[in-house]
N, C-alpha and C positions, 0 to 999 in steps of 0.2 A: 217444276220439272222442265228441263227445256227440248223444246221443240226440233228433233234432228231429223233430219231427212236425207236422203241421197241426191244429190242434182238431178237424175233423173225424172225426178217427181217436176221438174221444168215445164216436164210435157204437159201436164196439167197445170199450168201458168196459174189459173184460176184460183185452186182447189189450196196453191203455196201459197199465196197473195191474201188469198180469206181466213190464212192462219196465222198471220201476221194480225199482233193486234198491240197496243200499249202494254208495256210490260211482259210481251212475249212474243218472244224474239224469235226467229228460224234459221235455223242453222243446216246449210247444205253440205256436206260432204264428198268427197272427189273419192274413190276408191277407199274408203274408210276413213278418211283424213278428213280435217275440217276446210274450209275452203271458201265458201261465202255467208256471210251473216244479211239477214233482212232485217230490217228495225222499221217500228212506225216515224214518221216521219215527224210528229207530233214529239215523243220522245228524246229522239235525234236532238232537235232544235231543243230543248233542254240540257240534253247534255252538252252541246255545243257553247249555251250561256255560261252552266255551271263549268268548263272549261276554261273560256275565257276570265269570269271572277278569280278564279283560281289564279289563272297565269297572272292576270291586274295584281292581283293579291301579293303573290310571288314578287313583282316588281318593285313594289311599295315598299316590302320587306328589307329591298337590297337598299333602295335609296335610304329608307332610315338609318339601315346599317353602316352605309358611308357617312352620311351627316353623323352620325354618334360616334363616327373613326376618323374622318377625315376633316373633319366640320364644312364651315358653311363659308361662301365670301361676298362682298358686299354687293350692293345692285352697282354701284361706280364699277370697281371691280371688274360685275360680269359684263357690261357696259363696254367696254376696255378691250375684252375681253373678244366679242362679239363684234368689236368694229362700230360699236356705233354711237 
């Protein structure tokens, strides 16, 4: 069940902070709206990896896709190519 609060609960900095924990997350609200999210920081820094693998992943995908569409060319070629 997740953790909502009103911003106002700010004032007790503390009492928000100590509710914050791995896997539960705190979720402030502005006039009934959602508005800022608190995450462990622990967690964070996971999802941040598991972001990046992904995006890596994503990239990998595209270059195979071009090599299997567009093929491949020689190292003279990219040599050539590259100026060097």
């Amino acid at each position: 069940m997740p953790n909502i609060m009103p911003i106002s609960e700010l004032r007790n900095y503390t009492n928000v902070v100590n509710s914050v924990k791995y896997g539960s997350r705190v979720y402030l609200t502005k006039n009934g709206h959602g508005y800022i999210a608190m995450i462990n920081m622990k967690e964070l820094d996971e999802m941040e990896k598991e972001l990046a693998l992904y995006r890596l992943k994503m990239e990998m995908e595209k270059g195979e896709k071009s090599i299997l569409e567009e093929g491949t060319i020689s190292s003279d070629d990219l040599k050539k190519e590259l100026g060097l």
